[in-house]
SERO-4910 file (N, C-alpha, C, O; in steps of 0.05 Angstrom, whole numbers):
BEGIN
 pado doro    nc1    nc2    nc3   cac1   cac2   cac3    cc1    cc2    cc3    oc1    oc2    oc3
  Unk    A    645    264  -2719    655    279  -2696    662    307  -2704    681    310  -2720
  Unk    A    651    325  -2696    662    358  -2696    684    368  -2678    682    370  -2653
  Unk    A    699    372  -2690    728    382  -2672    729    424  -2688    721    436  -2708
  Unk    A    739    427  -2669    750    460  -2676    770    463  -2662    773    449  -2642
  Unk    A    788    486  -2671    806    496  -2664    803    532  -2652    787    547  -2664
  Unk    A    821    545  -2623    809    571  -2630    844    583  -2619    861    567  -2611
  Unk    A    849    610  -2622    874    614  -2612    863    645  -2612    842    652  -2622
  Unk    A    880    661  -2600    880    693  -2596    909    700  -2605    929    687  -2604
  Unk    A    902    728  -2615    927    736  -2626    936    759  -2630    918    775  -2636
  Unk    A    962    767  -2629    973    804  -2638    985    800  -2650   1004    787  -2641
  Unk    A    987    806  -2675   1017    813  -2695   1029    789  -2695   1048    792  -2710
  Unk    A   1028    763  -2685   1048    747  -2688   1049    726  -2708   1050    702  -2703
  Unk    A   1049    737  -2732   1036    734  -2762   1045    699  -2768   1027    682  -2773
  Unk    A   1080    690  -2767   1095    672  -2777   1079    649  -2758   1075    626  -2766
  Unk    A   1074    657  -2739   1056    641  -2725   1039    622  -2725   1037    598  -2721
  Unk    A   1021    649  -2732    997    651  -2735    992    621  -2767    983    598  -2768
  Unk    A   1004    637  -2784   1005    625  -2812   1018    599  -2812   1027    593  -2834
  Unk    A   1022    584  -2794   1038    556  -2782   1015    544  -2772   1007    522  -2780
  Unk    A   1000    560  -2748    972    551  -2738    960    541  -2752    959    516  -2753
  Unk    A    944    562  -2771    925    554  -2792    936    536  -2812    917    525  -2824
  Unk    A    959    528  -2821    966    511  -2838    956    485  -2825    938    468  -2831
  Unk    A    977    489  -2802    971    457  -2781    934    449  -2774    922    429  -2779
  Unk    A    927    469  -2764    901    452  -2756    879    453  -2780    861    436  -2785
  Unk    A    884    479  -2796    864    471  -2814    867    453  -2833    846    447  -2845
  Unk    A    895    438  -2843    903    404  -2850    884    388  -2838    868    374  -2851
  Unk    A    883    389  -2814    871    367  -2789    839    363  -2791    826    342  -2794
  Unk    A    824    403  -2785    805    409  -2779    788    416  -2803    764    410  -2803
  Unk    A    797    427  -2819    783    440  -2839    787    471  -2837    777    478  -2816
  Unk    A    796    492  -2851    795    517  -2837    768    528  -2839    771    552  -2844
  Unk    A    744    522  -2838    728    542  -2825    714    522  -2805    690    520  -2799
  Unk    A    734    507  -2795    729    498  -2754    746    506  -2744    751    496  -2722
  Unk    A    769    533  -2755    782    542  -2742    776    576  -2724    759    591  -2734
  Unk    A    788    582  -2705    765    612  -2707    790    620  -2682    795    608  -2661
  Unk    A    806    655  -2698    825    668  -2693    810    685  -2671    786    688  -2673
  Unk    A    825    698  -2648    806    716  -2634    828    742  -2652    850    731  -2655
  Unk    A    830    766  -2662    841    781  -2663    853    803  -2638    832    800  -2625
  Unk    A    862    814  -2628    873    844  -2608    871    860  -2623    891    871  -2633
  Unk    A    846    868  -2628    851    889  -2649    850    889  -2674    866    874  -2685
  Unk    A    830    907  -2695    832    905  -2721    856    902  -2733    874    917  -2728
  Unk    A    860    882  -2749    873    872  -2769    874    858  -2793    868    835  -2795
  Unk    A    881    875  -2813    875    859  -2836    894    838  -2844    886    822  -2861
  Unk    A    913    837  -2837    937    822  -2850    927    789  -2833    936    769  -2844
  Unk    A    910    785  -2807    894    771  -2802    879    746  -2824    879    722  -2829
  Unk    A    868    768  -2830    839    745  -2842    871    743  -2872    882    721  -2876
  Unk    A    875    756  -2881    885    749  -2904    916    724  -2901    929    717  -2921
  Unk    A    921    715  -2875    938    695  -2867    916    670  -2859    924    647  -2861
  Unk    A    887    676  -2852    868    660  -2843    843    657  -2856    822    656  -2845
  Unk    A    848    656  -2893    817    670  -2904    795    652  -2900    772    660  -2905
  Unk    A    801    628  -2892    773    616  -2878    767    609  -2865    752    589  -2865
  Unk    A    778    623  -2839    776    616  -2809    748    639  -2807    740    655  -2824
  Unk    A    736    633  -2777    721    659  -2769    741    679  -2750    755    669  -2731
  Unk    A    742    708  -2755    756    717  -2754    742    736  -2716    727    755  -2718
  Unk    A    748    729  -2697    731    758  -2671    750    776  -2671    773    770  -2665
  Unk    A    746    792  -2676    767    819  -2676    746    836  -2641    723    841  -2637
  Unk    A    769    839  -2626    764    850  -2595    776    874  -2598    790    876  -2618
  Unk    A    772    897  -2579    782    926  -2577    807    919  -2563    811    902  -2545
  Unk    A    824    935  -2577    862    939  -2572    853    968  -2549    849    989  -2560
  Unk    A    851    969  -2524    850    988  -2510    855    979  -2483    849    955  -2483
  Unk    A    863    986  -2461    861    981  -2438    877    958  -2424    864    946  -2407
  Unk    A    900    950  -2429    912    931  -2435    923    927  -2399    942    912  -2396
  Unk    A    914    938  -2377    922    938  -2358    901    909  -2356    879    903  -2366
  Unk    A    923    891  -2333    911    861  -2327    899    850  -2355    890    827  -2353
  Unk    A    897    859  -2373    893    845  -2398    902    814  -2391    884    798  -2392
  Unk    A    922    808  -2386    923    773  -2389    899    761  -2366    896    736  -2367
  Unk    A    886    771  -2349    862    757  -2339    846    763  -2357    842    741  -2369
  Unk    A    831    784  -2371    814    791  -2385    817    774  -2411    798    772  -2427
  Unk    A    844    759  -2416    850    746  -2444    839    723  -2430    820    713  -2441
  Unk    A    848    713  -2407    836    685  -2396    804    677  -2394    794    655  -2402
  Unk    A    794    691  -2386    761    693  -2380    743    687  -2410    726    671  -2417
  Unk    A    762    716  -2428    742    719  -2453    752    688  -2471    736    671  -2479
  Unk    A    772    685  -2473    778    657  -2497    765    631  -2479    760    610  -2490
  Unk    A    761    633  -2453    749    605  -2437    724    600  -2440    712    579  -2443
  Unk    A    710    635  -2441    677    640  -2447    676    635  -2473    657    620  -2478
  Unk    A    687    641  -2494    674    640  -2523    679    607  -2524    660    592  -2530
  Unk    A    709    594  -2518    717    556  -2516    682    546  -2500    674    524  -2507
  Unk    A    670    557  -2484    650    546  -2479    623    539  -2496    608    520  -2498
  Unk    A    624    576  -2514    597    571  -2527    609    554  -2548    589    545  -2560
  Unk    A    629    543  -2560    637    525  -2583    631    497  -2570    617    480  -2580
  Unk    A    640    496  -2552    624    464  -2535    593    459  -2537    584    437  -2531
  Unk    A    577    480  -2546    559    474  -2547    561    458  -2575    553    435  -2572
  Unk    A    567    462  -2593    574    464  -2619    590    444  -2630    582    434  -2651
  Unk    A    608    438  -2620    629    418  -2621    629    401  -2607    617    403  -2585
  Unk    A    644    374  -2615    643    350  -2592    674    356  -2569    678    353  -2545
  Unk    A    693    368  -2592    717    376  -2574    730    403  -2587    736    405  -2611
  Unk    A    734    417  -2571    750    441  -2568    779    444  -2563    787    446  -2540
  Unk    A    802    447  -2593    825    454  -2583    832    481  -2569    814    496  -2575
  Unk    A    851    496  -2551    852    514  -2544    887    517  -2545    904    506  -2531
  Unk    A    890    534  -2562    923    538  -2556    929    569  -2563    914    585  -2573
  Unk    A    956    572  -2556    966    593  -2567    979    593  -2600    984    571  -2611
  Unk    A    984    614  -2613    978    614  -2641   1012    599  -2652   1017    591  -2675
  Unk    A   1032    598  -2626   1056    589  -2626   1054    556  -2619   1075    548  -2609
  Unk    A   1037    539  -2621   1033    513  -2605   1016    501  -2620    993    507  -2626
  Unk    A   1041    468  -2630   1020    456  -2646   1022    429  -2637   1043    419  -2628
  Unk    A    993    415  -2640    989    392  -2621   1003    371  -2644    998    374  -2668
  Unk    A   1015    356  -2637   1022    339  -2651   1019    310  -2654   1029    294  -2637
  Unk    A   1008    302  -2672   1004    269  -2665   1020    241  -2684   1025    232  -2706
  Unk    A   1022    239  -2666   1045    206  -2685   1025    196  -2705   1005    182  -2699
  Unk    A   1032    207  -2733   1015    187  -2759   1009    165  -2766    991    158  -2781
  Unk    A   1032    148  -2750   1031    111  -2749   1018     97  -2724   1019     73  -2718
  Unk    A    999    128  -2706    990    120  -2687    960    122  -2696    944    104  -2700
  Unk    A    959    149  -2700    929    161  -2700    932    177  -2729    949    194  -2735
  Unk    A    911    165  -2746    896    173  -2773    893    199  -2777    896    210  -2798
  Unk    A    884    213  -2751    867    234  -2748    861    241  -2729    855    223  -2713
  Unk    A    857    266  -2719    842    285  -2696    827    258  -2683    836    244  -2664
  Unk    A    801    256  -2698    776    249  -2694    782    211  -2680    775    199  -2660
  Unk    A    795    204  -2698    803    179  -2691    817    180  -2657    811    167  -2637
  Unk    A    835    198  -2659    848    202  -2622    821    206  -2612    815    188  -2596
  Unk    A    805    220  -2616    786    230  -2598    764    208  -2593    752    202  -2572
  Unk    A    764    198  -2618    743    168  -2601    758    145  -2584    752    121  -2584
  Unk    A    773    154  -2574    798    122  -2562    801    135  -2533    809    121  -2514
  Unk    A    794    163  -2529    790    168  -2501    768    175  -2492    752    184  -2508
  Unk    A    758    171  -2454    732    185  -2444    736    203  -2432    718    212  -2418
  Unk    A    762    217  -2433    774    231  -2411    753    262  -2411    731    255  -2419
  Unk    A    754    282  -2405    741    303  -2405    747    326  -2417    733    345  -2424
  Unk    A    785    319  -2417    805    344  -2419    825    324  -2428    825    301  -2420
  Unk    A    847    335  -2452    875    321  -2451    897    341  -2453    896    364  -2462
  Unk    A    921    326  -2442    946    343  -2450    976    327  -2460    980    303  -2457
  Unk    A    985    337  -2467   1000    328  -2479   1038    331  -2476   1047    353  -2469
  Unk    A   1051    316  -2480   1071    316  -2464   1090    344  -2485   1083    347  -2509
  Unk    A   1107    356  -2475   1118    384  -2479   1145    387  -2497   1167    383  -2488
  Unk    A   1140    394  -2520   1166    396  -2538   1174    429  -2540   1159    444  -2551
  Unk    A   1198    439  -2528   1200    464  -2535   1217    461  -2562   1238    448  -2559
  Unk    A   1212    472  -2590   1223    460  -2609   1236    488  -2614   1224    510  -2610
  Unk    A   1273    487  -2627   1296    503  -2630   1294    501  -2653   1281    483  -2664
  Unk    A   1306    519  -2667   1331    534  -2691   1356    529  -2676   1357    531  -2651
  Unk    A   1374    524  -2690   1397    514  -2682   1426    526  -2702   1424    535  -2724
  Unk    A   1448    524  -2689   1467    535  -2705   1464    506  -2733   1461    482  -2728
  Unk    A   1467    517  -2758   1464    496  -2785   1441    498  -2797   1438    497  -2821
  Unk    A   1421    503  -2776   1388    504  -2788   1387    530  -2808   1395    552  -2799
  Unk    A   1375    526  -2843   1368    534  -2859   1357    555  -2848   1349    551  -2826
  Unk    A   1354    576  -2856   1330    602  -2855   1302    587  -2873   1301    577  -2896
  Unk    A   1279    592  -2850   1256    576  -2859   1245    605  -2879   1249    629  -2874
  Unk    A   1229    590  -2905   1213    607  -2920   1187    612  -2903   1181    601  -2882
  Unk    A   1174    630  -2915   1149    639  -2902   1127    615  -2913   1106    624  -2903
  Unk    A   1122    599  -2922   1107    582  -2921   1117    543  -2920   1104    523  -2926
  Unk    A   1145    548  -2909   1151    520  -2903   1134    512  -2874   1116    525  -2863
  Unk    A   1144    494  -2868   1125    478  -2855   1146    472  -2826   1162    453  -2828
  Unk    A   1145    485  -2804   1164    484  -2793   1175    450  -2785   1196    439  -2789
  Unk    A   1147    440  -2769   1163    416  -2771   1169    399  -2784   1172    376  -2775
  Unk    A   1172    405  -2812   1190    391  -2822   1222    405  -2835   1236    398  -2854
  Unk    A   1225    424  -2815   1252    439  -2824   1267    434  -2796   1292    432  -2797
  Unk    A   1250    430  -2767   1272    436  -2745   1266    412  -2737   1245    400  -2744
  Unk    A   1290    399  -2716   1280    373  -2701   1285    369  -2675   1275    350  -2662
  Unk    A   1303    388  -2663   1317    393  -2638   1307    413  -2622   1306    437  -2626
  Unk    A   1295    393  -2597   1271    407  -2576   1282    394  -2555   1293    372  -2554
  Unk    A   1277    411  -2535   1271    407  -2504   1248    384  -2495   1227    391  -2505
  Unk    A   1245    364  -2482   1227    359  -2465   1221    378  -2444   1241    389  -2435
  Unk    A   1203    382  -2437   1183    407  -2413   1159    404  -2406   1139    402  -2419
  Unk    A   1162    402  -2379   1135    408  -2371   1122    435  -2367   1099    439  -2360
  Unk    A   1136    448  -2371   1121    471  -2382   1104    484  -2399   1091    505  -2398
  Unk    A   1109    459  -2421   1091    467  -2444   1081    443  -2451   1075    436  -2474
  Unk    A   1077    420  -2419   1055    393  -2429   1028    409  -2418   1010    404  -2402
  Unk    A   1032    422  -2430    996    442  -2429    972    416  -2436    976    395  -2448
  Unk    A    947    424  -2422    918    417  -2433    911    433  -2459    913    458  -2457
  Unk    A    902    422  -2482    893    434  -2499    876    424  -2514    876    428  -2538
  Unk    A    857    409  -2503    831    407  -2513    813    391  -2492    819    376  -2473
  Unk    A    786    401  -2501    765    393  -2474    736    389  -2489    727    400  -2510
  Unk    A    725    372  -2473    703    361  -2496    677    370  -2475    654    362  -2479
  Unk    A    683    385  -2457    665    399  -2438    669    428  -2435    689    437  -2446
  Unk    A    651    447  -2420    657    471  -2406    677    469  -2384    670    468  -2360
  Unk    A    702    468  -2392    724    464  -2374    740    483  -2382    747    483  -2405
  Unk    A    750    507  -2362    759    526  -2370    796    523  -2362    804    521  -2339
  Unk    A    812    525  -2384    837    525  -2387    855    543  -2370    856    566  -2377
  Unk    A    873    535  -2348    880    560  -2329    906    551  -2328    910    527  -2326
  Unk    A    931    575  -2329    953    566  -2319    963    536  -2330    970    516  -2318
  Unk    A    960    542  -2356    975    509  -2374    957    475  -2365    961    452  -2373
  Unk    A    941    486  -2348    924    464  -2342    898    470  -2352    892    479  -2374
  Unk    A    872    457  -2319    851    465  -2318    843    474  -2291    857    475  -2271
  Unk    A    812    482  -2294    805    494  -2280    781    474  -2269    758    479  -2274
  Unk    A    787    451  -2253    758    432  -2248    757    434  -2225    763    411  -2219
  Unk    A    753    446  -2205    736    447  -2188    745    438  -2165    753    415  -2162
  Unk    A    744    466  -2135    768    455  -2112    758    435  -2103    772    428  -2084
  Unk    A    733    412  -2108    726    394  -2087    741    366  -2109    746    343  -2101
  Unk    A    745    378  -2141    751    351  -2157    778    353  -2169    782    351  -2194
  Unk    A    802    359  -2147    826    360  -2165    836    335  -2148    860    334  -2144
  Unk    A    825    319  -2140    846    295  -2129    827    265  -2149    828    240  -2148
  Unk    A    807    289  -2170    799    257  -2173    801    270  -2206    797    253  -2223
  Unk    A    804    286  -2213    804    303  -2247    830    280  -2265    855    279  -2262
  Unk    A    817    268  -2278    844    254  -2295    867    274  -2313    869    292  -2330
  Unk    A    880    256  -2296    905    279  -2316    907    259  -2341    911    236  -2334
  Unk    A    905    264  -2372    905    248  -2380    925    249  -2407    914    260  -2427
  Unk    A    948    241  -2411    968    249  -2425    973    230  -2440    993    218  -2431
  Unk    A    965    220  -2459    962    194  -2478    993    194  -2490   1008    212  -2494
  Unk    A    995    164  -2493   1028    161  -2505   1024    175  -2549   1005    176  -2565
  Unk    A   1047    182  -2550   1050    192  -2580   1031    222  -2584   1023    228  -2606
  Unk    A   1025    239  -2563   1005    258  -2571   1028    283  -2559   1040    278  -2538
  Unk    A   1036    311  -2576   1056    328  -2566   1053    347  -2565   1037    353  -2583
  Unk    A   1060    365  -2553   1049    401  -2555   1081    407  -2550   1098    401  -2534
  Unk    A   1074    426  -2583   1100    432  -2591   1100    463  -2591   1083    476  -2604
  Unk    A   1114    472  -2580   1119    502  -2577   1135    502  -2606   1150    485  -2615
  Unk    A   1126    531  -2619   1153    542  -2642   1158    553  -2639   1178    556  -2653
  Unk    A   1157    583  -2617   1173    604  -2617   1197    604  -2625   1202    616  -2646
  Unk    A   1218    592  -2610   1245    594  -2619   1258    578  -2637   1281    570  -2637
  Unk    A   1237    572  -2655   1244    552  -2685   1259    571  -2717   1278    569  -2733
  Unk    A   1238    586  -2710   1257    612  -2725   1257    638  -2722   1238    653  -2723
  Unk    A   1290    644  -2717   1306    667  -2712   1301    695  -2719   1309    715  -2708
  Unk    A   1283    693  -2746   1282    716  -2756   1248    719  -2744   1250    735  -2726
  Unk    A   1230    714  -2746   1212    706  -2731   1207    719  -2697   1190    733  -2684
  Unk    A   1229    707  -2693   1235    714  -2660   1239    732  -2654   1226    743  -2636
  Unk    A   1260    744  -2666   1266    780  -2663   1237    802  -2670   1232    822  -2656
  Unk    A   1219    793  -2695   1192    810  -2694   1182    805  -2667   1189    821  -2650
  Unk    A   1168    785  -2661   1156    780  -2644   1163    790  -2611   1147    793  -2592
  Unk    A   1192    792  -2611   1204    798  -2584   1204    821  -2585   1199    829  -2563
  Unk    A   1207    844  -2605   1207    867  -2606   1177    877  -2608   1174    899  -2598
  Unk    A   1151    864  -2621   1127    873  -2607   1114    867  -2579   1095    880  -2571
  Unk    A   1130    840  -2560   1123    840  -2533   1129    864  -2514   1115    874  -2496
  Unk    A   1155    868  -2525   1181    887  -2516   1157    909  -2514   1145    916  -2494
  Unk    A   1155    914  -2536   1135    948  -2538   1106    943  -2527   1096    963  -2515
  Unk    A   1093    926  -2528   1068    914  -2511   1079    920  -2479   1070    942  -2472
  Unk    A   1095    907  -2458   1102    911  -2439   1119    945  -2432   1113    956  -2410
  Unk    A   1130    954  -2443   1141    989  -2441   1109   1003  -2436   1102   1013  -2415
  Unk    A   1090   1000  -2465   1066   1023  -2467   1059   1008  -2447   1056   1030  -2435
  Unk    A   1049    982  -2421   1031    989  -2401   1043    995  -2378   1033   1006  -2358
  Unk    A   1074    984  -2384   1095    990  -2354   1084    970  -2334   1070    950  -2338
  Unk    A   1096    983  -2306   1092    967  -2292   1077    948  -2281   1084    929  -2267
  Unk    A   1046    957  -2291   1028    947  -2290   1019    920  -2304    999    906  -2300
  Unk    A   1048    916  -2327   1037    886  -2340   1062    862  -2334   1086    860  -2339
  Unk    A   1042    849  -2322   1066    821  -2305   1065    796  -2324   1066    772  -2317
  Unk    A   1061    805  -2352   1064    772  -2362   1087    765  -2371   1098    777  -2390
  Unk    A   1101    737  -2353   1118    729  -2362   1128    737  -2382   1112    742  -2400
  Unk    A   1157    741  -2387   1175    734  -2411   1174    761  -2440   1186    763  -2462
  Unk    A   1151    782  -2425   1142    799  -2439   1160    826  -2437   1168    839  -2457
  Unk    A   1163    831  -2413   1172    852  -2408   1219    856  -2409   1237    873  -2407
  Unk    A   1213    824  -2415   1246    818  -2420   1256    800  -2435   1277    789  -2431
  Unk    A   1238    795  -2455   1238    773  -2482   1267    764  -2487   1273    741  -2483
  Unk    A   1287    783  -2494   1308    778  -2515   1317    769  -2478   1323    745  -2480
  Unk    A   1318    773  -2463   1336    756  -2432   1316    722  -2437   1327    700  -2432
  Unk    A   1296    723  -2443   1277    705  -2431   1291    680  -2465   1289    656  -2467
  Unk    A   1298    691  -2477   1315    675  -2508   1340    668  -2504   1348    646  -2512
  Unk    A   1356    685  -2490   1378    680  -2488   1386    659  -2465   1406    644  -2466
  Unk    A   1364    663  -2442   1364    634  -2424   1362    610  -2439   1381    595  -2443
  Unk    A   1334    607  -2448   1330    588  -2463   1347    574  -2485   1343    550  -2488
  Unk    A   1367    588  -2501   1382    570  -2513   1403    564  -2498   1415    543  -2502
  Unk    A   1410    580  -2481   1430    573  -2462   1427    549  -2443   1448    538  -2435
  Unk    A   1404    539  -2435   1397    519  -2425   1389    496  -2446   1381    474  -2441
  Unk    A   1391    501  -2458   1377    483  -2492   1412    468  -2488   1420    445  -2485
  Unk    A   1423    487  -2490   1458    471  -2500   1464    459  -2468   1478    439  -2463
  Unk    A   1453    471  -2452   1472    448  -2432   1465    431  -2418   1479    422  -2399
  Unk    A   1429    421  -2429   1405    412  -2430   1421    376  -2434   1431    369  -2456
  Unk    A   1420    358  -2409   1429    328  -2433   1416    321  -2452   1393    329  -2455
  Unk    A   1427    306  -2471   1418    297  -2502   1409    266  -2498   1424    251  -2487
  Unk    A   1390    260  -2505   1380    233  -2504   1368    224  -2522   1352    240  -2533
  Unk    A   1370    197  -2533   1360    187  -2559   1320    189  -2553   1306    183  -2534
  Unk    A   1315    198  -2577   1277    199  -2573   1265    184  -2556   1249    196  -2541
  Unk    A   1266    156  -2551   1259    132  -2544   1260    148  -2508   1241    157  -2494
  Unk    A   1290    147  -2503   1282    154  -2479   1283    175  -2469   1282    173  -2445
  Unk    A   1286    199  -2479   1271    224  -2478   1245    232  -2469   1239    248  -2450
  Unk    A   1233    221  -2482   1204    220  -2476   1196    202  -2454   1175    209  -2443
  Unk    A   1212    173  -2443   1202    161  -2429   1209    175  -2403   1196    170  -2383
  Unk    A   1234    196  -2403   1242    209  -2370   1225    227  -2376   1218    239  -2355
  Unk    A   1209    239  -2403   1185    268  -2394   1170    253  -2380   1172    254  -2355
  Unk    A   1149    234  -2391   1137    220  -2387   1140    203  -2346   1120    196  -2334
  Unk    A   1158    203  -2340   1162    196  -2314   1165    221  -2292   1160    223  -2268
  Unk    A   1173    235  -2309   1176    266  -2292   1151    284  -2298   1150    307  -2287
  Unk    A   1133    277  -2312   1119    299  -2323   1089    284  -2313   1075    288  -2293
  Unk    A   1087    264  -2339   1055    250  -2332   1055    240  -2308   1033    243  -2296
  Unk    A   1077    226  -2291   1071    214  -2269   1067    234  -2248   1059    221  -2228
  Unk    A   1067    258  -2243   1077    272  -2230   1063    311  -2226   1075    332  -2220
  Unk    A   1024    304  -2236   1012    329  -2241   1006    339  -2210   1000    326  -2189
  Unk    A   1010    367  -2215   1006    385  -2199    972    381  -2191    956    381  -2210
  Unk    A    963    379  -2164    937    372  -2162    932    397  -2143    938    390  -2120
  Unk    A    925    420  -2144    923    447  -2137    901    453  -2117    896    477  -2115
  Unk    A    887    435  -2100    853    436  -2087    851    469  -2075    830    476  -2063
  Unk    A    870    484  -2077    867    522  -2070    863    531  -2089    858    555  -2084
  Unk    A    862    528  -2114    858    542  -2143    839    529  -2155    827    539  -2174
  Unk    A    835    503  -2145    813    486  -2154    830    470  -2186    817    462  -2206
  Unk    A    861    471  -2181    872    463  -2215    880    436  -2224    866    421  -2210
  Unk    A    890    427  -2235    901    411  -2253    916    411  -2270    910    408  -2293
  Unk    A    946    415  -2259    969    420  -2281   1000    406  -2282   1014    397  -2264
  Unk    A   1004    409  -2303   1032    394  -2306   1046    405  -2285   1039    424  -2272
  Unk    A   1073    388  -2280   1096    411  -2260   1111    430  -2272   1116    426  -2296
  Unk    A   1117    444  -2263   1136    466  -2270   1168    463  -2266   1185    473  -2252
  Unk    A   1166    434  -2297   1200    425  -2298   1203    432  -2334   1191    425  -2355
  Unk    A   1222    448  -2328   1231    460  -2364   1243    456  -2379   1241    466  -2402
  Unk    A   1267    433  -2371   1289    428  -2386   1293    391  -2376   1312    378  -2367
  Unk    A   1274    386  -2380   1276    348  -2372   1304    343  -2393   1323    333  -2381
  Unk    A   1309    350  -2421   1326    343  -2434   1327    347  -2457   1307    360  -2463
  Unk    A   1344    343  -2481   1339    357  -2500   1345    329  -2518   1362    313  -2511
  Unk    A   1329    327  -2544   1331    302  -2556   1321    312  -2584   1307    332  -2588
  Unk    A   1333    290  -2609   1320    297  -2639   1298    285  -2648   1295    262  -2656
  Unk    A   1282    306  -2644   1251    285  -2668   1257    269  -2686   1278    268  -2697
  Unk    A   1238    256  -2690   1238    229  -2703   1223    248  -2732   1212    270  -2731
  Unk    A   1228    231  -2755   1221    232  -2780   1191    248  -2786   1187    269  -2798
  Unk    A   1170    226  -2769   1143    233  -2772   1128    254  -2769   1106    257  -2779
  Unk    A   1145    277  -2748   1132    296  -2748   1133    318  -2771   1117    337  -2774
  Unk    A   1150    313  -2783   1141    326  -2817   1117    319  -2820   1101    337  -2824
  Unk    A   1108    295  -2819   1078    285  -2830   1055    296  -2814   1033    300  -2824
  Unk    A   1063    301  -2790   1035    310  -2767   1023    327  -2771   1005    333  -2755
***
C-alpha cells in the first residue's frame, strides 16, 4: 500500500521539523511533500528528503481560498499515485494507538471508508513542563490536551475528495449519505500550544502576516494570535478534567455521534465544540 503525506507552510520551522519526524517514521520521507510560501532554504534543510513545491510569496489578499484550492488540486494529482493521501497542517499529527495498529498501512486496510477523521486532541505546555529541545519529540514530553471538535479534522482520503473547513467537500446531493468515519484509537493532535517558546515565533509571524494584508485578511486567530492563546489556556484550566477512558468516550459522544451534515456547502464536518474537556494522555503516545 502507498500512503503519503503533504502539508503547506511559512516559517513555522519547530513545526514543521515535528511533521517530518512524525510522518516520515510512519511514511518514509520521500512520501512526504512540503508545499513551501515562498522560497526557503531553512525548508528543505529541516525536510532533506521530502519533495519540496516552493509557490510565489505575493498577493496574499484571500490567499486562504487560493491555499484551499491549490493543496486540494496537487492532494488530487497524488491520488493518482497513492492509495491514500494524508492532508494536514504542518502543526497536526495523526496519531495512532501502537497496541492497536502496527502501522499506517495496516489502519488503512481495516477500513472502506473514502475519507477518515479523527477524534481531536488540542495538546498544552503547561505550568512544570520542561522547555522542549529542538529535536525532542513532542509527544513524548507533553500529555495534557483538550478533547475538540475542532480539530477532529478529516485528514486523509483515498479518493479525489477535496478537504474544506476541517471536513470534506462530497457533494450537495451526498452529505446525508457521506460516512463520517472516525475509528476508535485514531487522534489528530494539534501542537501549537505544546511549546511556549515556539508559540511566541510563530504568533509574531501570523501577527505580521495579518498587519502587511490588513483588513483584507479574515483568517482566524491570525490577526489576534497572542488573544486567540490567551483564551485557549484560559479555557484549558477551567476545561473539566477526566480520566482518558472517559474523555474520549464524552468526545466520542459529542463529536463522532454528532457530524455536521452541511447539503448548502455540499460538507461533511465535525461540530464546532472546543473544549469537550481536558484529560492526560496515556503512555503510548510517546510511541505513535
Amino acid at each position: 500500500m502507498k500512503i503519503c503525506a503533504i502539508t503547506m507552510v511559512y516559517r513555522d520551522y519547530w513545526a514543521l521539523a515535528q511533521w517530518y519526524r512524525h510522518y516520515g517514521a510512519h511514511l518514509g520521507p520521500r512520501n512526504l511533500y512540503v508545499i513551501s510560501h515562498g522560497h526557503d532554504p531553512e525548508i528543505a534543510r529541516i525536510c532533506p528528503e521530502a519533495s519540496i513545491i516552493t509557490i510565489p510569496r505575493d498577493g496574499l489578499k484571500h490567499f486562504d481560498r487560493v491555499r484551499l484550492r491549490l493543496i486540494n488540486s496537487i492532494q488530487a494529482g497524488l491520488n493518482n499515485l497513492y492509495d491514500w493521501v494524508i492532508q494536514t497542517d504542518a502543526d497536526e499529527l495523526v496519531c495512532l494507538n501502537p497496541d492497536r495498529y502496527s502501522s499506517f498501512p495496516e489502519f488503512f486496510e481495516q477500513t472502506s471508508a473514502p475519507a477518515i477523521f479523527g477524534l481531536g486532541l488540542n495538546l498544552a505546555e503547561v505550568e512544570g513542563d520542561s522547555p522542549l529541545l529542538p529535536a525532542s519529540n513532542v509527544m513524548a514530553h507533553r500529555n495534557i490536551a483538550c478533547v475538540t471538535g475542532n480539530y477532529s479534522k478529516a485528514w486523509a482520503v483515498r479518493k479525489d475528495i477535496p478537504l474544506r473547513f476541517h471536513g470534506v467537500f462530497c457533494g450537495y446531493k451526498k452529505t446525508e449519505d457521506f460516512p463520517f468515519q472516525m475509528p476508535d484509537d485514531v487522534f489528530f493532535v494539534h501542537i501549537k500550544h505544546a511549546n511556549s517558546d515556539a508559540l511566541k515565533t510563530t504568533n509574531a509571524v501570523r501577527k505580521s502576516v495579518a498587519d502587511t494584508v490588513g483588513e483584507d485578511w479574515n483568517v482566524n486567530g491570525w490577526a489576534n494570535p497572542d488573544r486567540h492563546t490567551k483564551r485557549f489556556f484560559r479555557k484549558l484550566a477551567a476545561a473539566q478534567e477526566l480520566p482518558w477512558q472517559d474523555a474520549i468516550a464524552l468526545g466520542y459522544e459529542q463529536i463522532r455521534d454528532n457530524p455536521v451534515r452541511d447539503a448548502k456547502r455540499g460538507l461533511v464536518k465535525p461540530p464546532f465544540i472546543n473544549y469537550v474537556c481536558r484529560t492526560i494522555l496515556p503512555d503510548w503516545f510517546a510511541r505513535a
